[in-house]
VEXTI-796808 format. One record per residue (C-alpha): residue in three letters; x, y, z. Coordinates in steps of 0.5 Angstrom, whole numbers. Layout:
aa:u:v:w
ALA:X:Y:Z
...
***
This chain:
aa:u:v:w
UNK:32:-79:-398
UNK:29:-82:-405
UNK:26:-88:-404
UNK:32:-94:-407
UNK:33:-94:-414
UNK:27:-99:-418
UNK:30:-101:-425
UNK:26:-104:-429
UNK:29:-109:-435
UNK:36:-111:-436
UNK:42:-107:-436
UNK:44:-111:-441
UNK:40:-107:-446
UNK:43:-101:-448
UNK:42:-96:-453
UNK:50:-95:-454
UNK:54:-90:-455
UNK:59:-87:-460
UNK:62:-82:-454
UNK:64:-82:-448
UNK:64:-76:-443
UNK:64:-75:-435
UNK:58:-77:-431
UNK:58:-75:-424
UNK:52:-78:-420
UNK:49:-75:-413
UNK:46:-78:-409
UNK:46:-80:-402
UNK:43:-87:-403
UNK:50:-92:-404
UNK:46:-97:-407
UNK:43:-92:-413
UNK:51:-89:-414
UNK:53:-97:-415
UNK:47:-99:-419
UNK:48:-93:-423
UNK:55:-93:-424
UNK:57:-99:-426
UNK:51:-98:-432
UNK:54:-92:-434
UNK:62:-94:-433
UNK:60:-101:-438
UNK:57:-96:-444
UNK:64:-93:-442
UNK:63:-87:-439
UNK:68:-83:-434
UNK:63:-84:-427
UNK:65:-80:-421
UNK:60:-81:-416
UNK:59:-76:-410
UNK:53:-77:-403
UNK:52:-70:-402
UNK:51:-63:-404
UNK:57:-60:-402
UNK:61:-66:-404
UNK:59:-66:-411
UNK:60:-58:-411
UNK:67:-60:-409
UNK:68:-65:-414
UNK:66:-61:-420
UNK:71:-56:-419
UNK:76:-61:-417
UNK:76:-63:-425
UNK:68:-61:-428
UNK:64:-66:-430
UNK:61:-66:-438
UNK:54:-68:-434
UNK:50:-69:-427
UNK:45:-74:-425
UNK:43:-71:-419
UNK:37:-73:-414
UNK:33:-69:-411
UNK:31:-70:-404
UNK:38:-71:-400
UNK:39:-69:-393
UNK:44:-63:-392
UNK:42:-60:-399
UNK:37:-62:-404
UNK:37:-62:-411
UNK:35:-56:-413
UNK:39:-52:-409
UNK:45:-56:-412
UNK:44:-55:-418
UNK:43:-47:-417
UNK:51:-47:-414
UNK:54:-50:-420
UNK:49:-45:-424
UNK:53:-40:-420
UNK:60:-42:-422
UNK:63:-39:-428
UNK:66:-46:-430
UNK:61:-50:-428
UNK:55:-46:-430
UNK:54:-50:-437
UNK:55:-57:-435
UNK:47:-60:-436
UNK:44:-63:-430
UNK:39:-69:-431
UNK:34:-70:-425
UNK:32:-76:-421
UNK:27:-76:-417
UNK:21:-79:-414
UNK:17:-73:-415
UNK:13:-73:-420
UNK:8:-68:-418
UNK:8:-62:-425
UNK:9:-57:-420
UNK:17:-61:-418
UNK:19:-60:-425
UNK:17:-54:-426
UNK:22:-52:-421
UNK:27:-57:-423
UNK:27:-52:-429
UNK:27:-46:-427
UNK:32:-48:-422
UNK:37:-49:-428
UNK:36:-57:-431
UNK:37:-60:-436
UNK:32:-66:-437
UNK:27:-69:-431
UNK:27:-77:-431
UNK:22:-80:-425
UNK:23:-85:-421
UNK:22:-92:-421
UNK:25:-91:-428
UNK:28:-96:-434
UNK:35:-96:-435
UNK:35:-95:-443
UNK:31:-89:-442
UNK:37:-86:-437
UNK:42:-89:-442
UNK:39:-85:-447
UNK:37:-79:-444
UNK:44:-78:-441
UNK:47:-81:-448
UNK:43:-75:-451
UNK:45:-69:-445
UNK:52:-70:-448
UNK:51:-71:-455
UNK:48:-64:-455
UNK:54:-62:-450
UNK:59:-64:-455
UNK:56:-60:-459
UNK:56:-54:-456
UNK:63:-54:-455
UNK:64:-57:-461
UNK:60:-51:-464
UNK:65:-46:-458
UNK:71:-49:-461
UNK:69:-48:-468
UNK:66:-41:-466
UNK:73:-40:-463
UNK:77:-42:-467
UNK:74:-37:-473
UNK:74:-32:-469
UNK:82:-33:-468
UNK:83:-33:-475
UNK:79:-27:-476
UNK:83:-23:-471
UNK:89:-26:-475
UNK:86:-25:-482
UNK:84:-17:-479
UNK:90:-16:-476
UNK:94:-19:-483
UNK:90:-14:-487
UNK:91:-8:-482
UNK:99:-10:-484
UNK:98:-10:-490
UNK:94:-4:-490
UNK:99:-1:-487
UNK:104:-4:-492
UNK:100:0:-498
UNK:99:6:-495
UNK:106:6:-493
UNK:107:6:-500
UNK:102:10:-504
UNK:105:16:-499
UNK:113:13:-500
UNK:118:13:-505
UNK:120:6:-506
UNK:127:7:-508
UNK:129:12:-502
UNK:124:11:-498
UNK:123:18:-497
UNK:115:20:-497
UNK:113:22:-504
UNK:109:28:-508
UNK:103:26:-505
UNK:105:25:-498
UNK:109:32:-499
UNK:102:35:-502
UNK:97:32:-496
UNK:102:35:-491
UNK:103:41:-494
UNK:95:42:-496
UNK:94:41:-488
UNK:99:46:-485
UNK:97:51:-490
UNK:90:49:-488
UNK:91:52:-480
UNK:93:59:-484
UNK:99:61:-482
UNK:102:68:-482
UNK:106:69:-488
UNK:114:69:-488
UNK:112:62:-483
UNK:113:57:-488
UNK:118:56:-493
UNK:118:50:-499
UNK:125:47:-501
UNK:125:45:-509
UNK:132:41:-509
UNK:134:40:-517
UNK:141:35:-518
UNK:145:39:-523
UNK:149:33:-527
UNK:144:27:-525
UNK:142:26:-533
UNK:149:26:-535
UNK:150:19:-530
UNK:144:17:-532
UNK:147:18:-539
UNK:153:15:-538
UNK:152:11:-533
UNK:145:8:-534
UNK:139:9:-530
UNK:141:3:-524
UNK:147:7:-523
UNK:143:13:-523
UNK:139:10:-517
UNK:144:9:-513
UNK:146:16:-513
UNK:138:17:-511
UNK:139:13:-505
UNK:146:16:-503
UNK:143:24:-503
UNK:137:21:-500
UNK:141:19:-495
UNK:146:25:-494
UNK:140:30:-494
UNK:136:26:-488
UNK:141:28:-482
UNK:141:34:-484
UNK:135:37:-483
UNK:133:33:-477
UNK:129:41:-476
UNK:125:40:-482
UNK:118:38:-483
UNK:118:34:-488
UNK:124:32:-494
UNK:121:28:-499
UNK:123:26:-506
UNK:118:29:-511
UNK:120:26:-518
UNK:126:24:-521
UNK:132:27:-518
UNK:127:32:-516
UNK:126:32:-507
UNK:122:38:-504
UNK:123:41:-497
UNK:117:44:-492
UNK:119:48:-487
UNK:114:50:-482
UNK:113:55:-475
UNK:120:59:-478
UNK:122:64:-473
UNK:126:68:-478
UNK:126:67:-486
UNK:133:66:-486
UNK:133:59:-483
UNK:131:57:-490
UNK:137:60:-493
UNK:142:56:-488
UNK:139:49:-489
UNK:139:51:-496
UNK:146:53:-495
UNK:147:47:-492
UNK:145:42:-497
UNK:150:46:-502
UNK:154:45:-498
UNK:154:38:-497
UNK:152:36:-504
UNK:158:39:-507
UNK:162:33:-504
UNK:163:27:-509
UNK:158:21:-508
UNK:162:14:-508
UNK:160:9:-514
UNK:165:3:-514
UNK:171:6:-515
UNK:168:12:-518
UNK:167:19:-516
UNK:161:24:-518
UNK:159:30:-517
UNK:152:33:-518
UNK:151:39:-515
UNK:145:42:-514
UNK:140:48:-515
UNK:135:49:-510
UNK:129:54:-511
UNK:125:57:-504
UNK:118:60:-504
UNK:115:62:-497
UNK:107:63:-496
UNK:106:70:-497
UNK:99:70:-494
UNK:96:66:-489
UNK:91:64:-495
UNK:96:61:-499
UNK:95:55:-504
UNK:99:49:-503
UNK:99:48:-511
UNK:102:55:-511
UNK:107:55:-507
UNK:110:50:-509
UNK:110:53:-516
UNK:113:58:-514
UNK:119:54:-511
UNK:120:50:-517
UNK:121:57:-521
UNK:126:59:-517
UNK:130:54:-518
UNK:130:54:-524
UNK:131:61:-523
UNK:138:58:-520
UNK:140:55:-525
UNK:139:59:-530
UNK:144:63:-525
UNK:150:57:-526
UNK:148:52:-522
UNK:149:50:-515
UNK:147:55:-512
UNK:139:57:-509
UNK:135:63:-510
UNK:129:66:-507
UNK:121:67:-511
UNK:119:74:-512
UNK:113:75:-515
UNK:117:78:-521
UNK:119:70:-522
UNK:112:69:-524
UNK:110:73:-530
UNK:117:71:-533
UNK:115:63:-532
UNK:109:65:-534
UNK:113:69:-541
UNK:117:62:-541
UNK:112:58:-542
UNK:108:62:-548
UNK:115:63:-551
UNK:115:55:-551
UNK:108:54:-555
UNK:109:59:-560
UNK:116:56:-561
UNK:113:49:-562
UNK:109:52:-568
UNK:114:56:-571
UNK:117:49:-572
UNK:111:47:-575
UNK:110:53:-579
UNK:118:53:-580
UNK:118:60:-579
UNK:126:60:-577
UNK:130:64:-583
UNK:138:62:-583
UNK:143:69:-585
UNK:150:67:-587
UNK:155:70:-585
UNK:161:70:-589
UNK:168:66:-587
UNK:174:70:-591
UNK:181:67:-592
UNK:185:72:-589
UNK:191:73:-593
UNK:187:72:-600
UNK:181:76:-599
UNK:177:71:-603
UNK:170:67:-599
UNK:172:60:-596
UNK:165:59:-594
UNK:159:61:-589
UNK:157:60:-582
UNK:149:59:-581
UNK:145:64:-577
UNK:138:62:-574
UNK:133:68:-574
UNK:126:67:-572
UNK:122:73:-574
UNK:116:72:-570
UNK:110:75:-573
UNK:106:78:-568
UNK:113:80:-563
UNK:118:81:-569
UNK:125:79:-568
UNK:127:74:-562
UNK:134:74:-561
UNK:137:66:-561
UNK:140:68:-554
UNK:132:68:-551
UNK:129:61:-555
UNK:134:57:-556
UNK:135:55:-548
UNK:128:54:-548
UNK:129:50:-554
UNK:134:46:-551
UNK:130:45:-545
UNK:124:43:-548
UNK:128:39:-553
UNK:126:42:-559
UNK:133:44:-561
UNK:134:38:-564
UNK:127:39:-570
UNK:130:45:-570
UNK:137:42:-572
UNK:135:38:-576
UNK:130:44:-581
UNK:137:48:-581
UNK:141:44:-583
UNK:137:41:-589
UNK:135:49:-590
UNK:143:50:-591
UNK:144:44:-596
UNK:138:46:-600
UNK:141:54:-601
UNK:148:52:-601
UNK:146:47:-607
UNK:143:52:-610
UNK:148:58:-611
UNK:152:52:-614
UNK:148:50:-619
UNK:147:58:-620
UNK:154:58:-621
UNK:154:64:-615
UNK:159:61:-611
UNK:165:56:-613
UNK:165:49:-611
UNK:170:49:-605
UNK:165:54:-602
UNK:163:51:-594
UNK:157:50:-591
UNK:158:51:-583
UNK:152:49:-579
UNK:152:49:-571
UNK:150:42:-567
UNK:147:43:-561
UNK:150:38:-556
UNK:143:34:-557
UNK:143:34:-563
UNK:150:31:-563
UNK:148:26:-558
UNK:142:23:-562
UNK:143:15:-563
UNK:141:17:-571
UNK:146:23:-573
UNK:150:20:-578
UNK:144:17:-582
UNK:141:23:-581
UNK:146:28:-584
UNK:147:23:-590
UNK:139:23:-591
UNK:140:31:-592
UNK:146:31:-596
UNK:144:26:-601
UNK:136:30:-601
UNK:140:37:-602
UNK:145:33:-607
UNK:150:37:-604
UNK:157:34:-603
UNK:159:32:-596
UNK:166:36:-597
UNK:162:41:-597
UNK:159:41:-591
UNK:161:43:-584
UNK:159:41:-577
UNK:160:46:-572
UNK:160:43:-565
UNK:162:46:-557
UNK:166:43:-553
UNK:160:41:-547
UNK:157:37:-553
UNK:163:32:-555
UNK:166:31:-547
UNK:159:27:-544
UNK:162:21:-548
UNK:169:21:-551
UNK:168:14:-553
UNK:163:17:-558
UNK:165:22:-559
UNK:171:20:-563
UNK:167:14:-566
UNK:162:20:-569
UNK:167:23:-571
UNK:171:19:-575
UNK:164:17:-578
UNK:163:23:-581
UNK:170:25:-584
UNK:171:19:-587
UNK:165:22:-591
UNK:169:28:-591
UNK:165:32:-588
UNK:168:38:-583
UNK:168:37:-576
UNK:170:45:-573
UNK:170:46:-565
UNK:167:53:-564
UNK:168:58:-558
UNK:175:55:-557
UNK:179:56:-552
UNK:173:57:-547
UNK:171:51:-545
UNK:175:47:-537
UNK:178:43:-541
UNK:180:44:-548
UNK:188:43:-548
UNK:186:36:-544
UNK:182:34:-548
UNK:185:36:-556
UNK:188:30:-556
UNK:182:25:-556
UNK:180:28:-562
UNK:182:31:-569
UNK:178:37:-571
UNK:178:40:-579
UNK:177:47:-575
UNK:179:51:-569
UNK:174:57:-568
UNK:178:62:-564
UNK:173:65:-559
UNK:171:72:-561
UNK:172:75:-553
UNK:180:73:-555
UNK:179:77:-561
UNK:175:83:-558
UNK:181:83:-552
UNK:186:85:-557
UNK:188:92:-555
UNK:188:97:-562
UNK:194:101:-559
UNK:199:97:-556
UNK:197:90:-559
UNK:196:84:-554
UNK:193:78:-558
UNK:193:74:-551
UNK:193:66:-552
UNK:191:67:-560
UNK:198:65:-561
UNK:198:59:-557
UNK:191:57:-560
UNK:194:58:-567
UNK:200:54:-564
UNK:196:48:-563
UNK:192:48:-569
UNK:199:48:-573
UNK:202:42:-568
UNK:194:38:-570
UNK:194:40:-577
UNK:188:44:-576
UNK:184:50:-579
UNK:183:56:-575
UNK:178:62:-575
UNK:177:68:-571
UNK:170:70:-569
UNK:167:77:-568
UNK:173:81:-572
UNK:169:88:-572
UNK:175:92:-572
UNK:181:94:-577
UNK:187:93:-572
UNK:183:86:-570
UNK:185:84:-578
UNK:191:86:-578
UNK:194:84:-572
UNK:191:76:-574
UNK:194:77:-582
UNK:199:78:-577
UNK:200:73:-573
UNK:197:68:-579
UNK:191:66:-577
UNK:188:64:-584
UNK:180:66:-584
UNK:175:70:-580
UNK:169:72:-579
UNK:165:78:-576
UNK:162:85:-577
UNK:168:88:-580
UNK:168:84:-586
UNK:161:82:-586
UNK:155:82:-582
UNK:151:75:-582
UNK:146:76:-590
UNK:141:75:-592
UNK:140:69:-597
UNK:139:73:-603
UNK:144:78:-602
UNK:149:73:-602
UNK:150:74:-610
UNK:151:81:-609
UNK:157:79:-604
UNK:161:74:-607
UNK:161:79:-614
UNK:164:85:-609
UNK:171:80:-610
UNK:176:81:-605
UNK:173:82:-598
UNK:178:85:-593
UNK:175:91:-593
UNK:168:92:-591
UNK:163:92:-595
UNK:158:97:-594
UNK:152:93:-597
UNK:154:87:-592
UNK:155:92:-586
UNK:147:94:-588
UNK:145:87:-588
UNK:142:84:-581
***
């Protein structure tokens, strides 16, 4: 063994310490231990204390000491090979190991190192040099678990802040590819999936795309506001979802539009029946409160005709067939054909050349005249749009004027007409061509007629004409005046308190005219002309005509027949004591400047020639 411990100075003089630590000392001289001990246990150090080799090994992996003073020649194992051990053990490996020895050969430190020391301090030695040396070991020793500690500790919140990110990464693509409202994945996410199922070029007729349209949803939007509305969006999501646990993907594209994509179809037909499930199914009434609505929907279908089809095209498609549906009446679903495109693409030019033409005013009026039945003598006239396209001749109101209202350009075109009107017929009285009784009927589409501003707007143009409001008459449908009763009956009102009339036009075709009669009161019932192409030249059937003219008289309102063309028509209505008309028989819809020949002619329950050359 060493030779006993021989320290020099006082034990008294110490370096001190700010930290305290475990020290276990080998060493197989009981009198080294308790000099060593008691050294270290005054400057407050933890001291273990082990005579051996194999009992310093057990007393480390016991309870790890933070350092060991460990002595060189023992008997059973030296210091070297100790220190190898503790090299070994994973909990053990880091601890710092100071040697004691006699050996002060440069050959014994070397080994000493390499055999995994810390530091190397020769015997005999002073006790300020051991104290200081173990003060420094552990100093360096709290450091690099204090360094560890941190490094853990930065770790951990680095996992947890990557971790915190992945979330919200998720949260935000979730949400770039979602609808926020229904939850339903969006336009972008229907895109990329149908971009992908395109791009691995299935066979034609293999993939259908759904476009679903809701039918009356601007009119809860309108009516009920758009929170309303909302909610409404949520309850169809919901109601769609189980029904279409066969497809692809539902998504809700914009608005109240949602988007359906079928793939690996084993029959065409399979579009059909899902289409006719949600028809089906959006019939029922969406529960609002204590309110029942009814939507409907349109739904337009296109299939991939070739397996190198575009996404963009496809759903082009679908949105064309839909509209296709709707044009058809609504709550019903049609299937893309070609032929669909080239009518789109028509659609969409007729669109543009309408925008200019109202910006050139390129639309005429015709006014056909309404005739007081029993005297012959001219009540007044109703205007009649004309568009004479320069390129394409005359385009019959029937084609522009749904896509007007579709656009929302009917309402410019509105507004043209009704100055235009006021101007000619201010002129004719000015012109002493008419007497000043004479009327001037004018149509509102129920656009117009739901304008915030349309009575400021119509006193605007009556006062820019210098036309009297007597002698203005605003034609309106009974779709126009239903959206909004209360409205409705405040508009109206407004507007015969300036003595403007107020005429009910196609009456008798609307779901609900007789119950809806008596939230208004009408200047005017126009009786529709189907009522009136309806009666029989023979065996007269005048049909509801009498009941019609019955109401008016109970509501002390006016009435006109539309589309007289035949002289047994006139008669049967003088007959019944209709008191004006309108139509081909007396006068088709004319020109402004042969209006003068007209009102000369006189009496007018006979057709007159030059009217009926008139277009």
């Amino acid at each position: 063994m060493d030779d006993s411990l021989s320290a020099s100075g006082s034990s008294s003089a110490t370096l001190g310490s700010d930290s305290s630590g475990i020290v276990l000392i080998v060493d197989d001289n009981p009198s080294n231990l308790r000099l060593l001990s008691a050294v270290l246990t005054k400057e407050g150090y933890d001291v273990r204390k082990a005579l051996s080799g194999s009992m310093a090994l057990q007393v480390a992996l016991n309870a790890p000491p933070d350092l060991m003073l460990l002595d060189i020649m023992m008997p059973d194992m030296d210091g070297y090979s100790v220190c190898k051990l503790f090299k070994e053990q994973t909990n053990l490996a880091e601890i710092p190991v100071i040697f004691l020895s006699a050996l002060d050969e440069a050959f014994d430190k070397v080994r000493a190192f390499r055999a995994g020391g810390a530091d190397y301090i020769t015997k005999p030695f002073q006790l300020e040099e051991v104290l200081a040396r173990v003060q420094h070991q552990l100093a360096l020793r709290f450091t690099d678990l204090r360094l560890r500690d941190l490094n853990l500790q930065l770790e951990a919140r680095v996992q947890e802040r990557t971790r915190q990110l992945a979330l919200a990464n998720q949260r935000l693509q979730h949400r770039a590819l979602h609808d926020g409202l229904t939850n339903l994945s969006n336009r972008t996410c229907f895109m990329e999936r149908l971009t992908q199922v395109l791009d691995q070029k299935p066979p034609a007729g293999n993939l259908a795309v759904l476009f679903l349209d809701c039918d009356r949803f601007k009119v809860i939007n309108d009516s009920l506001g758009h929170a309303a509305g909302d909610q409404v969006l949520r309850a169809i999501a919901k109601r769609l979802q189980p029904l279409l646990s066969q497809v692809t993907l539902l998504s809700r594209f914009g608005g109240d539009e949602f988007t359906i994509l079928m793939s690996d179809l084993e029959n065409p037909a399979q579009a059909v029946t899902v289409a006719e499930t949600i028809l089906t199914a959006m019939q029922d009434p969406f529960v609002l409160g204590s309110r029942h609505l009814f939507l409907g929907a349109s739904i337009g279908i296109a299939y991939n005709q070739s397996n190198d089809c575009q996404p963009e095209e496809l759903l082009r498609d679908a949105d064309i067939a839909m509209y296709r549906a709707k044009a058809a009446g609504k709550g019903c679903y049609c299937i893309f054909e070609p032929t669909m495109h080239d009518t789109a693409r028509a659609r969409l030019q007729l669109e543009t050349d309408l925008r200019i033409a109202i910006d050139r005013q390129e639309f005429q009026l015709r006014y056909q005249p309404i005739i007081n039945l029993t005297t012959g003598i001219l009540a007044g006239f109703e205007v009649l749009l004309r568009w004479h396209h320069p390129q394409k001749g005359v385009i019959s109101p029937a084609l522009f004027l749904d896509v007007a209202e579709e656009t929302g350009l009917i309402t410019q075109i509105d507004q043209q007409t009704l100055a235009k009107a006021c101007r000619q017929l201010r002129q004719w009285q000015r012109d002493g061509v008419v007497d000043p009784s004479v009327t001037i009927s004018v149509n509102l589409s129920a656009q117009q007629f739901g304008q915030p501003g349309l009575v400021a707007l119509v006193d605007d143009l009556l006062q820019a004409a210098d036309l009297p409001a007597k002698n203005l008459n605003l034609e309106v449908t009974e779709t126009s005046i239903l959206t909004d009763v209360a409205l409705t009956q405040t508009v109206l009102r407004t507007l015969q308190a300036r003595q403007i009339g107020i005429s009910i036009d196609d009456f008798g075709t609307g779901y609900s005219s007789l119950s809806y009669l008596h939230a208004f009161c009408f200047d005017t019932l126009k009786i529709d002309q189907s009522f009136v192409q309806s009666m029989a030249p023979t065996a007269p059937s005048t049909g509801l005509i009498p009941l019609i003219l019955s109401v008016a008289k109970t509501l002390n309102s006016a009435v006109v027949a539309e589309g007289i063309e035949h002289d047994y028509q006139l008669e049967q209505l003088r007959a019944l004591g209709c008191e004006y008309g309108q139509g081909y028989y007396l006068s088709r819809p004319l020109a402004p400047e042969a209006i003068p020949a007209f009102v000369a002619a006189g009496n007018h329950l006979t057709p007159s020639q030059t009217a009926l050359s008139q277009s």
